[in-house]
C-alpha positions in Angstrom: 223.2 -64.2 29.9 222.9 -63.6 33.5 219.7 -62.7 34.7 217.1 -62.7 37.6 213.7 -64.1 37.1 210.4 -65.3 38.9 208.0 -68.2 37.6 205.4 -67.8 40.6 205.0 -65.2 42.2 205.6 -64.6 46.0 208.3 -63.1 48.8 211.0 -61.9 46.8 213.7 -64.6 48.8 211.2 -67.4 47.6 210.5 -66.5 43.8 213.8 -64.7 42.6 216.4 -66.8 40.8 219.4 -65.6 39.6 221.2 -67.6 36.8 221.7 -68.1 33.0 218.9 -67.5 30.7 219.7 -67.3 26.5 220.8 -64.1 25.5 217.7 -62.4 23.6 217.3 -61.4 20.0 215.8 -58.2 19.0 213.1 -58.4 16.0 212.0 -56.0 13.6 211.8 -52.5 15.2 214.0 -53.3 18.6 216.7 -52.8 19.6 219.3 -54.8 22.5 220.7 -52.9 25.4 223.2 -54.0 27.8 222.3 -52.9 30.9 224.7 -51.5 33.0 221.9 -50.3 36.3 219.0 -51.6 36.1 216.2 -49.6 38.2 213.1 -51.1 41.0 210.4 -49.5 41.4 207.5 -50.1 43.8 205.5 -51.4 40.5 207.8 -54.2 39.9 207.7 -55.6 43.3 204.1 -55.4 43.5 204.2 -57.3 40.3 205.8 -60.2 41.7 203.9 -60.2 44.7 200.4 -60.5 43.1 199.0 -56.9 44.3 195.3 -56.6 44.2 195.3 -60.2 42.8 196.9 -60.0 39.9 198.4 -63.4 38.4 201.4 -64.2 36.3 201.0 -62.4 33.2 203.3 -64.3 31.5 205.0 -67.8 32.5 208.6 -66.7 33.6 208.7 -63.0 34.0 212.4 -60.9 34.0 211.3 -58.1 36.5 211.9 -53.8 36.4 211.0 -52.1 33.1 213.8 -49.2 33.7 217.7 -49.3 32.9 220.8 -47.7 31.5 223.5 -49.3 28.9 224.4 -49.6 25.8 223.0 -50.6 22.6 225.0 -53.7 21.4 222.8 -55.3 18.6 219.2 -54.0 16.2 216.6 -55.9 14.7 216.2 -56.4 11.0 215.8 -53.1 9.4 217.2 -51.3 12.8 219.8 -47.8 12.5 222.9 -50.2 12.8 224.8 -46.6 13.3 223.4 -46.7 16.9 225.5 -49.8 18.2 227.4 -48.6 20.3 225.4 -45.9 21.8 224.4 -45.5 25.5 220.6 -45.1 26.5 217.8 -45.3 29.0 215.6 -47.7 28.9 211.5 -47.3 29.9 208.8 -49.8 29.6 210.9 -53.4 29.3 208.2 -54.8 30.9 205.7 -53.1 30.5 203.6 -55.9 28.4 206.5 -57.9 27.9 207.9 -60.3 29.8 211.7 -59.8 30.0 213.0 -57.1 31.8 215.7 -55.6 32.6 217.0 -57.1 35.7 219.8 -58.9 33.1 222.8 -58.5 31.4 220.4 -57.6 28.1 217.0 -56.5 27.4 215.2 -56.3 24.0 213.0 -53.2 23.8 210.9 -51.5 21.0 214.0 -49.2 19.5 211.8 -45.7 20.4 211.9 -47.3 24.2 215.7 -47.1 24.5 216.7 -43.1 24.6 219.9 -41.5 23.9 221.7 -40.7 27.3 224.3 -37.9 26.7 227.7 -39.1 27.3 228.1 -36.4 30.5 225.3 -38.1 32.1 225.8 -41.2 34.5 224.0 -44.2 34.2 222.2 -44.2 38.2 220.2 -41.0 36.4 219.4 -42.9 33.1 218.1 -46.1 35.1 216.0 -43.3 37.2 214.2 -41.6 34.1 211.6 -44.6 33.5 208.5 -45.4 35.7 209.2 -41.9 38.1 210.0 -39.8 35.5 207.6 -40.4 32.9 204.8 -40.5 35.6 206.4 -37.1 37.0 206.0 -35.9 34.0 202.6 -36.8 32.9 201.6 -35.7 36.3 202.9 -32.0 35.5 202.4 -31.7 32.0 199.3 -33.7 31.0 197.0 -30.5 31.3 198.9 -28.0 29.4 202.1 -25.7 30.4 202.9 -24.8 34.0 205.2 -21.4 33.2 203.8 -19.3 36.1 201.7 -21.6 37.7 202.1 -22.8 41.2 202.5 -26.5 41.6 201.8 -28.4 44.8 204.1 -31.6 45.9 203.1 -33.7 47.7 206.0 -36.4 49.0 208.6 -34.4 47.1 211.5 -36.9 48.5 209.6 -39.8 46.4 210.9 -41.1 43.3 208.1 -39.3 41.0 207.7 -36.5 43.6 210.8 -35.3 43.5 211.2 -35.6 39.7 208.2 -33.6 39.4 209.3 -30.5 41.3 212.1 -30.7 39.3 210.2 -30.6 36.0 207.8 -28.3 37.0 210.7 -25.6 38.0 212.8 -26.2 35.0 209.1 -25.7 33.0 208.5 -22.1 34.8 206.3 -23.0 38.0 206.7 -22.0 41.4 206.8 -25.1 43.4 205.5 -25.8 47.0 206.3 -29.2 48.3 204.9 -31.4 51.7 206.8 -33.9 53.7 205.9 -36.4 56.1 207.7 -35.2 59.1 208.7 -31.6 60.1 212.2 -33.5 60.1 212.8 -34.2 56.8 212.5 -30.5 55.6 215.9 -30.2 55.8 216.5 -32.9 53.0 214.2 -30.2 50.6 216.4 -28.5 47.3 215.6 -25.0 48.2 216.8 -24.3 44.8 213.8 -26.2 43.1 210.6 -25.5 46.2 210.2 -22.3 47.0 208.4 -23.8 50.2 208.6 -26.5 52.1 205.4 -27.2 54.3 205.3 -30.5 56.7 201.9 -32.0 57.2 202.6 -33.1 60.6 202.4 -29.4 61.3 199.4 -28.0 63.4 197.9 -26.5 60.0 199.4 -27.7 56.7 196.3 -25.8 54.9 197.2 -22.4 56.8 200.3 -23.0 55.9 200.2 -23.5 52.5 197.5 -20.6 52.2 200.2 -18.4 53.4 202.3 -18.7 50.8 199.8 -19.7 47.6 197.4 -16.8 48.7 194.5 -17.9 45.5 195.7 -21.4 46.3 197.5 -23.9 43.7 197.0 -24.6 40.4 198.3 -28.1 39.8 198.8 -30.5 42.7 200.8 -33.5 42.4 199.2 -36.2 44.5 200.6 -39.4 46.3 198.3 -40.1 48.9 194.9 -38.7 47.4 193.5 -40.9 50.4 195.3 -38.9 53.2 195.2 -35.8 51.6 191.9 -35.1 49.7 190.4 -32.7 52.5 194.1 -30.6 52.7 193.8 -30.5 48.7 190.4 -29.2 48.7 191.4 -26.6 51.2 194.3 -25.4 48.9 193.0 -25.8 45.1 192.3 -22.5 43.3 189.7 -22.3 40.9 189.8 -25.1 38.1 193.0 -26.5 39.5 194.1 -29.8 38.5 194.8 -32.5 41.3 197.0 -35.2 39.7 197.2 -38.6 41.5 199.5 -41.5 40.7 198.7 -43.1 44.0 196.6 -43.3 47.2 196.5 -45.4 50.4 193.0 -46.2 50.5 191.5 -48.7 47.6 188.4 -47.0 47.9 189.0 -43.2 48.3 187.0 -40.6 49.6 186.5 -37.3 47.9 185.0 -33.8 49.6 182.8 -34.0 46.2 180.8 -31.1 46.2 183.4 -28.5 47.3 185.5 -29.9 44.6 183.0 -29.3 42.1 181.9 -25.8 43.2 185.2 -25.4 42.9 185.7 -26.9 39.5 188.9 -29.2 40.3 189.9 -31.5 37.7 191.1 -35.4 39.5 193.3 -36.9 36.8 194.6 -40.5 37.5 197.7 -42.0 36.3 198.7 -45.4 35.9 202.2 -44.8 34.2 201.9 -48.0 32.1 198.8 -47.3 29.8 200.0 -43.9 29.1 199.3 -42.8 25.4 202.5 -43.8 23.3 202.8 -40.2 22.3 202.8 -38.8 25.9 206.0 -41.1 27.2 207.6 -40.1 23.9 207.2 -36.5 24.5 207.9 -37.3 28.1 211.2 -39.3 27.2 212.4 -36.1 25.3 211.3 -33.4 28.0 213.1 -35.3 30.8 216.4 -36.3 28.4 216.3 -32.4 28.0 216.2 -31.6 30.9 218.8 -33.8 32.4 221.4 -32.7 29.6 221.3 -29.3 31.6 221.4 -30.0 34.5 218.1 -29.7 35.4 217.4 -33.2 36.9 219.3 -35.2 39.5 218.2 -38.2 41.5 219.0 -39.4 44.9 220.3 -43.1 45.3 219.7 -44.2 48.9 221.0 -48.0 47.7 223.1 -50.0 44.8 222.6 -54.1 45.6 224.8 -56.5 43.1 222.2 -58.5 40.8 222.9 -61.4 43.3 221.3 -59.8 46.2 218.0 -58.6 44.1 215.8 -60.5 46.5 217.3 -57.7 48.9 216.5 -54.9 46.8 213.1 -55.7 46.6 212.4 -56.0 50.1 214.1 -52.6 50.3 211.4 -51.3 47.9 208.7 -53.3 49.6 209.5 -51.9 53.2 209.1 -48.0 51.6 210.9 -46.5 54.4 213.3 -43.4 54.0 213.5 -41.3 50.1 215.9 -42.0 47.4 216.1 -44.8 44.4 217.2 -48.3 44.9 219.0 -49.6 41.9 220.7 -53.3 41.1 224.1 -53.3 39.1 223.8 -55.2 36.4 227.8 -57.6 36.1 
């Protein structure tokens, strides 16, 4: 098959290859996918750098854990009835080391979901990493039908699959921005307000419209924001971070407790099993009405991966970079 691959790890032009690898095998309990998109996300790029010192988990590594395609053989004992069928793919690396930056991945058979036929693959290969952290991050502490939910970096990949899940669950959703001129690219059909935190007051703001404050707040930057979440939380509100800027991050502590605010932090791939299978139906539900969409700022042939992860690397502008898989 043809595939990308790193056996050190390093700049993306230096350690990618892209050539022929043996086609894999599913075992017992997995299932083979060809992958049609196969999705990057900042996870897998930090990966092959070596973030915060991490080493080659395994010897040669096939990078990205999410995809979309089509199931084309089963293991041993595997529902033959579903060759044939198109799915999304989460966790192919997760733990493993072949991915699913290649014409096939082998993942456990519960990791490759039906994706109904009206759906497009660019969405499928987008449900993974985002949209089971989005949905963790919404759901993990209980329903959110006539809560208000705080954004933060709704143009992100999870960010803006969370607003999305937290409107078709029954919240009222107020989402930040950078920059007073991205509020323009907000769905106004999913926030019910859009606040930018390079405005004078994002608190005041945001105040104005949650007037007890918010009950869940999704968090990218608990780093930057931790004082402006404080300022906004009602009582016993949940603040929900996937992410910060600041290795060590500083908390107003004591407000926060008088306050009795719950910090939950997520790191997508330890998840509990049962939580990314709940999540894997929530978000295929969801999709299948319309619910979720995804914004694709780039598509880069499986030859030009290197490119794609730089893309991902540089983090500038919103939207998901995927690599077409030949």
């Amino acid at each position: 098959m043809l595939a990308s691959w790193y056996d050190d790890q390093g700049p993306a032009a230096d350690v990618l290859h892209v050539g022929e690898l043996p086609d894999p095998v599913p075992g017992p309990g997995e299932v083979r996918v060809r992958v049609t998109v196969s999705g990057v996300n900042p996870g897998d790029t930090k990966k092959r750098r070596g973030w915060l010192g991490s080493s080659m988990p395994f010897p040669r590594v096939i990078p990205h854990s999410d995809a979309a395609g089509v199931i084309d053989a089963v293991g041993a004992g595997g529902d033959a009835r579903r060759v044939g069928q198109r799915v999304w793919v989460y966790g192919a690396q997760s733990y493993r080391p072949f991915g699913t930056a290649a014409q096939y991945t082998v993942v456990p058979e519960n990791q490759a979901v039906p994706l109904p036929d009206h759906l497009g693959d660019e969405l499928g290969a987008s449900l993974g990493i985002p949209g089971i952290t989005a949905h963790r991050t919404v759901f993990a502490d209980g329903p959110v039908d006539g809560r208000m939910v705080l954004v933060h970096g709704v143009l992100g990949g999870v960010g803006s699959l969370a607003a999305q899940l937290a409107h078709w669950a029954g919240a009222t959703v107020i989402a930040t921005v950078r920059r007073t001129a991205d509020l323009h690219h907000v769905d106004p059909a999913v926030v019910a307000h859009a606040v930018a935190l390079d405005t004078g007051d994002p608190a005041a703001a945001i105040r104005s419209y949650a007037l007890r404050g918010v009950d869940r707040i999704i968090e990218v930057a608990l780093s930057d924001n931790a004082d402006l979440d404080n300022a906004v939380a009602a009582n016993n509100a949940v603040i929900a971070a996937y992410a910060t800027r600041a290795d060590r991050t500083e908390i107003p502590f004591w407000p926060l407790l008088f306050n009795n605010v719950t910090l939950r932090l997520l790191g997508s791939d330890d998840f509990p099993g049962e939580a990314k299978g709940q999540a894997a139906r929530d978000l295929t539900s969801a999709a299948a009405v319309g619910a979720l969409s995804v914004d694709v700022r780039e598509r880069y042939a499986l030859s030009d991966i290197a490119k794609a992860h730089d893309h991902v690397d540089a983090g500038s502008g919103h939207g998901r970079i995927l690599v077409t898989i030949p």
